[in-house]
C-alpha positions in Angstrom: 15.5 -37.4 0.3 13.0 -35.6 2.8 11.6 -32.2 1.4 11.9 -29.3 4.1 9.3 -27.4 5.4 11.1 -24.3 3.1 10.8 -26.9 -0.2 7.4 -27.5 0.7 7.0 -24.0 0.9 8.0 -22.9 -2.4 6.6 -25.2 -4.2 2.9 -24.3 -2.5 4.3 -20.1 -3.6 5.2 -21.8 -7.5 1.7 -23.1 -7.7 0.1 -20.5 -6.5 1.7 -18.4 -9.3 1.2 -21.1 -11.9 -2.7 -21.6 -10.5 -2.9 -17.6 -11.4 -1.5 -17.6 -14.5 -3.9 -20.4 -15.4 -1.4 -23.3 -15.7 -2.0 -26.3 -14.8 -0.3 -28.0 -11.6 -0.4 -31.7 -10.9 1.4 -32.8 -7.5 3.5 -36.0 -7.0 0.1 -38.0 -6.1 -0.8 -37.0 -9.5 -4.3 -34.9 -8.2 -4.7 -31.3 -10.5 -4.8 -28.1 -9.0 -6.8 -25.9 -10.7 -8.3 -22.3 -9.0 -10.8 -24.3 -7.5 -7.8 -25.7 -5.2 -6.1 -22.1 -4.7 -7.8 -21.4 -1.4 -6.5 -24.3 -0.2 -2.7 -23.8 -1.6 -2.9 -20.6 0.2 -3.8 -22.5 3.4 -1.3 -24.6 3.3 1.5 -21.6 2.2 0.2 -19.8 5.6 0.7 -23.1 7.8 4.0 -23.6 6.3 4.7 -20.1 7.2 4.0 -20.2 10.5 5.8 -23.9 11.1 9.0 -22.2 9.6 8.3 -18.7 12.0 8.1 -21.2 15.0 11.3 -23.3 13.9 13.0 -20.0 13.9 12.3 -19.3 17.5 13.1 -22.5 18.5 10.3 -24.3 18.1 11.3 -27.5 18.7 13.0 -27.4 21.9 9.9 -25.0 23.5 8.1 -28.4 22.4 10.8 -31.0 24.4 10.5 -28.5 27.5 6.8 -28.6 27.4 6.8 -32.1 26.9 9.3 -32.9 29.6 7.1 -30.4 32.3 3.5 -32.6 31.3 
């Protein structure tokens, strides 16, 4: 199954939460999160952000069009 940008999004938003509350997070590689890592989780939840933004404005076929112009 591939995980969406949105999946991939709010699972970076449920361990940020979980990161703030103190819990522990461990991702599917098996590496911990701990607040050392939030600066990084919130890095990641602004470049999903923006991915999903530009996905809504058509992202993708901006990208074929430029491609097809080069």
């Amino acid at each position: 199954m591939t995980t969406t940008n949105r999946q991939r999004l709010q699972w970076y938003l449920d361990a940020e939460q979980k990161i703030l509350m103190q819990q522990s997070v461990e991702t599917a590689e098996g590496e911990k999160l701990t607040f050392a890592s939030l600066a990084t989780v919130r890095r990641e939840i602004e470049r999903l952000q923006a991915l999903i933004a530009r996905e809504n404005q058509g992202g993708r076929r901006s990208l074929i069009r430029r491609n097809y112009l080069e």
